[in-house]
C-alpha positions in Angstrom: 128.8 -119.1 91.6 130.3 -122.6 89.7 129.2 -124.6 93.3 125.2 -123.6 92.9 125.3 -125.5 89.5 127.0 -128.2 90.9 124.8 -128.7 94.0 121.8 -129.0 92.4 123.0 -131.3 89.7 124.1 -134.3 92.4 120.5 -132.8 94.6 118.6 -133.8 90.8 120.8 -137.4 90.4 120.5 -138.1 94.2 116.6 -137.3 93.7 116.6 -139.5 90.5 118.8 -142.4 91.8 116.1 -142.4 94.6 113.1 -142.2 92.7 114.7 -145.0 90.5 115.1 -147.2 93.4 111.2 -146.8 94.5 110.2 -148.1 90.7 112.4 -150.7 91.0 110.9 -151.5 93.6 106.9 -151.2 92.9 105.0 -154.0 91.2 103.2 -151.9 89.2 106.6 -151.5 87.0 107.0 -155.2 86.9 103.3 -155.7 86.0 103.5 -153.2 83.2 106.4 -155.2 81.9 104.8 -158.5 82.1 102.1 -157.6 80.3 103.0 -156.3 77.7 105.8 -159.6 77.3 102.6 -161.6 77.4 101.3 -159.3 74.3 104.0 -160.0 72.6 104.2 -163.6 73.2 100.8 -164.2 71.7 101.9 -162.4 68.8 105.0 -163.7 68.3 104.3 -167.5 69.0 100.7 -168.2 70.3 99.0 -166.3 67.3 101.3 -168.1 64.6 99.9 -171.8 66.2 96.6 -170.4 65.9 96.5 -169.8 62.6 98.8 -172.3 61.3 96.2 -174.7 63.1 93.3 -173.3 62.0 94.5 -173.1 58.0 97.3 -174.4 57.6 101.2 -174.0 57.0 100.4 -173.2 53.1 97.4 -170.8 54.2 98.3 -166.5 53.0 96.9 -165.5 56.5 100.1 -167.7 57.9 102.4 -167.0 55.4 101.9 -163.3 56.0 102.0 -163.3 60.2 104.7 -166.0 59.8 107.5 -163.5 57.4 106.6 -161.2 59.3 107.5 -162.5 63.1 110.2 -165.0 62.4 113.6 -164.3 63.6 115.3 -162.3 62.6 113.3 -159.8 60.2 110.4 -159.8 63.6 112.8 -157.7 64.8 111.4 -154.7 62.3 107.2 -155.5 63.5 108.7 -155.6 67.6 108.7 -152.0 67.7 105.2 -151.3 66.6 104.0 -153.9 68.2 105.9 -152.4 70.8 104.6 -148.8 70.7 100.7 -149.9 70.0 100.4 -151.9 73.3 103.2 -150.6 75.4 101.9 -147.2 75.0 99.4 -148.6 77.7 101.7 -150.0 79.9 103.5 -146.5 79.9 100.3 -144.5 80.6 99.7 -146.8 83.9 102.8 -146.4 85.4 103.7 -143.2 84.8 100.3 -142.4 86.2 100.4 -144.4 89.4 104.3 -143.9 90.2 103.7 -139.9 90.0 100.4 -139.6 91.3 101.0 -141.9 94.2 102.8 -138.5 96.0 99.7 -137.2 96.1 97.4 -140.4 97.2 100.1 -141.3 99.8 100.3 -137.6 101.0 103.9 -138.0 100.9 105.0 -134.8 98.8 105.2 -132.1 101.7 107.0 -134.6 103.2 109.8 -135.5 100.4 109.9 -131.6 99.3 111.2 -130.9 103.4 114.0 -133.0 102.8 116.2 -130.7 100.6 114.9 -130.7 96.7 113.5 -127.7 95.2 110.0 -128.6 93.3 111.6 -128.7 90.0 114.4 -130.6 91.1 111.5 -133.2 92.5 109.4 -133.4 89.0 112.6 -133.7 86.7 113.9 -136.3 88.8 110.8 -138.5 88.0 110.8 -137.7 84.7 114.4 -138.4 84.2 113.6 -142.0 86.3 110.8 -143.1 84.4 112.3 -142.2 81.0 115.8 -144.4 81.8 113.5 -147.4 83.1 111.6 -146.9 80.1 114.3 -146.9 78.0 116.1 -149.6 79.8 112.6 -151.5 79.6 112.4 -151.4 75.7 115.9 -153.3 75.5 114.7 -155.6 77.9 111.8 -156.2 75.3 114.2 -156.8 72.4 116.3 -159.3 74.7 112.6 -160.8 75.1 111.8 -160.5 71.7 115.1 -162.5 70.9 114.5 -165.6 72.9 110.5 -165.4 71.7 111.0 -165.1 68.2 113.4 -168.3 67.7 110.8 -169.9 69.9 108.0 -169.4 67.7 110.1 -170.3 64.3 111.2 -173.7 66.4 107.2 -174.5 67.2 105.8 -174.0 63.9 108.8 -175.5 62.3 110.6 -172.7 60.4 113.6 -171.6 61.9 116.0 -170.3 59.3 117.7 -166.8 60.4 119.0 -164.9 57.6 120.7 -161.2 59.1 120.4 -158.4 56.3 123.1 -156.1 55.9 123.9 -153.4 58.7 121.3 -155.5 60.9 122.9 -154.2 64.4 122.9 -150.4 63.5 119.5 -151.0 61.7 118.3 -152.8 65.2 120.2 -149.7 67.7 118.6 -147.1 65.4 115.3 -148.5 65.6 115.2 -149.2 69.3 116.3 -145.2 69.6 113.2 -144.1 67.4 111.0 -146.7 69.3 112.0 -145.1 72.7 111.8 -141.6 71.9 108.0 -142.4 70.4 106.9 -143.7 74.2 108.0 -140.2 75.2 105.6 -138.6 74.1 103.0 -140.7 76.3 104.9 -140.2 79.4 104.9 -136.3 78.8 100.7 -136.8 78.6 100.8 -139.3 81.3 103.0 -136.9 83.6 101.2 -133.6 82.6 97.5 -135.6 83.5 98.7 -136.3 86.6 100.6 -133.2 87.7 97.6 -131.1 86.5 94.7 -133.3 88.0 97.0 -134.2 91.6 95.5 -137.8 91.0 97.5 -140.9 89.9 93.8 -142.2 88.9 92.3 -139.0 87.6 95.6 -138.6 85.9 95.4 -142.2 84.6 91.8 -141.5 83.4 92.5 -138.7 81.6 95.6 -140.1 79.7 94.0 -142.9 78.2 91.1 -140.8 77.6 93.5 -138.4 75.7 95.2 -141.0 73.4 91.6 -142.8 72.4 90.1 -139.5 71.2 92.9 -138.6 70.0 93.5 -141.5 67.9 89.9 -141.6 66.8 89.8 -138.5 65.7 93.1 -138.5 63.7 91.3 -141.6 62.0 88.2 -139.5 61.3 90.3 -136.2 60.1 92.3 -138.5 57.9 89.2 -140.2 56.7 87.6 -137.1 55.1 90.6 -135.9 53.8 91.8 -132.1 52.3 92.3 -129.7 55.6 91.4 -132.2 58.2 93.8 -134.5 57.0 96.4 -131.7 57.0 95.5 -131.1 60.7 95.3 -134.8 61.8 99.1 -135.3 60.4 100.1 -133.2 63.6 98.6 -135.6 65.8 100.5 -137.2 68.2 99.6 -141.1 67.2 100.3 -139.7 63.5 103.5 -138.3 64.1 104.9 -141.5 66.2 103.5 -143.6 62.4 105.9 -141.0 60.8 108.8 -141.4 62.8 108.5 -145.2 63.2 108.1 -145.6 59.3 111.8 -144.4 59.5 112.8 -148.0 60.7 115.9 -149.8 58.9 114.3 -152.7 59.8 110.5 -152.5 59.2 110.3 -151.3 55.6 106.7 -152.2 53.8 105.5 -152.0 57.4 102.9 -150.0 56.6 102.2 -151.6 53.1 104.3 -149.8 51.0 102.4 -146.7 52.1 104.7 -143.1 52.2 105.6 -141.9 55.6 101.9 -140.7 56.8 102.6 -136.9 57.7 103.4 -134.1 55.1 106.5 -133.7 57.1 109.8 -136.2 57.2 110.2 -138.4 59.9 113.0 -136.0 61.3 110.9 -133.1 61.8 107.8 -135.2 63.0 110.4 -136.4 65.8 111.5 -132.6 66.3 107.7 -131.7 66.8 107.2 -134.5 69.2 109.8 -133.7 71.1 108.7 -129.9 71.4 105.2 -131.3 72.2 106.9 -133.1 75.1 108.7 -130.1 76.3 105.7 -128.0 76.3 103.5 -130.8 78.5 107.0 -131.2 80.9 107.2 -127.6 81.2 103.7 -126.3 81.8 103.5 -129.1 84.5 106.6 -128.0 86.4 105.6 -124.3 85.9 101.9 -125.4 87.5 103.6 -127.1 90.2 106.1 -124.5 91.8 102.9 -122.4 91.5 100.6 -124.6 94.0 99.9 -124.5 97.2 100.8 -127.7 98.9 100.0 -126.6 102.3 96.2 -128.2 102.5 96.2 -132.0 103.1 96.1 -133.2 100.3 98.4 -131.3 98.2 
């Protein structure tokens, strides 16, 4: 009885070791990381010149950006910066690295060799949420070299490290992570439920615009709407990120933007994702994958 455990714990790493190996090896992740490093280059550096250029070192506009970005205290605006763009970036390649099974036709295929279907769809998951997570260090190593960069162009390099800056930094690189989460669980349910890395695509980012338009509108009018749009997604990633040691005042002084605390925004996220994850597996072992195209 102990071995059946055991098997199909090294059957799910051997699947995941695999599956990391293909998006190591797919320029679509190594797009989605460039891209959004060129985001945050313009931020960090380009858009400081820009404005110190266009009115001046002594200017509020530059003064603002400028506090806000050096090095070290950019370190508490990386993560949103982080989260509003990389969002994207995490939407497109979960899409196309899980739905490509089904435009390749490969899945009948893979499923033959030995891995039961859950077994299959965890192991993707568990692949693209340790290359996401190795990804948003790889942004803060980024973010490191780009910040002292920009202080060295516009001539204000001065690093001074608050108290407790590397737990502060750790802590906020675990909330920033576990916020891109939730998009892969939407990414990965789009796809799994639409068998389409495009159609999933489409409907993802579909999701997350009407989504975050609508928690703007909600918010806007207030009372019960408000009440509802605090539950959003988008609303409950503000709550948890406004939790950062290292970003405080990042939303203006504002309280944390949910009637809930940060930890139980996180907790509902998290039960959002397992609800998405498990309806999709659930859908999945239910299908028939005999016809062509799966």
């Amino acid at each position: 009885m102990r071995s059946r455990p055991r098997r199909t714990m090294r059957s799910l790493l051997r699947t995941t070791g695999v599956e990391l190996i293909k998006i190591r090896k797919r320029r679509v992740t190594w797009i989605s990381f460039g891209i959004v490093v060129a985001f945050l280059a313009f931020m960090i550096i380009v858009l400081r010149i820009i404005i110190k250029g266009a009115e001046g070192p002594g200017s509020e506009d530059f003064m603002e950006i400028n506090s806000a970005l050096r090095f070290p205290v950019g370190f508490g605006a990386v993560p949103f910066l982080e989260v509003q763009f990389g969002l994207w970036a995490v939407l497109v390649l979960v899409s196309l690295l899980v739905g490509s099974e089904y435009g390749w036709g490969t899945l009948r295929l893979v499923l033959a060799r030995g891995p039961s279907r859950t077994e299959f769809m965890l192991a993707k998951l568990l692949a693209l949420i340790v290359t996401i997570s190795i990804g948003t260090v790889a942004i803060l190593a980024v973010s490191a070299i780009l910040m002292p960069i920009g202080d060295l162009v516009v001539g204000v390099f001065d690093p001074v490290y608050p108290d407790g800056f590397i737990q502060g930094l750790i802590l906020d690189w675990l909330r920033t992570t576990f916020c891109l989460f939730i998009y892969v669980a939407i990414a990965f349910t789009a796809v799994g439920l639409l068998r389409s890395g495009g159609a999933g695509l489409g409907a993802g980012i579909g999701f997350v615009v009407i989504e975050q338009i609508v928690g703007q509108v909600f918010t806007g009018f207030g009372g019960t709407l408000a009440d509802i749009a605090r539950f959003f997604p988008s609303l409950l990633v503000r709550s948890v990120l406004s939790a950062n040691d290292l970003s405080a005042g990042a939303f203006g002084g504002d309280s944390p933007p949910s009637n809930l605390d940060p930890l139980q925004d996180g907790l509902l996220m998290a039960g959002y994702s397992a609800v998405l994850v498990a309806l999709t597996i659930w859908v999945f072992n239910r299908r028939d994958i005999s016809t062509a195209e799966a």
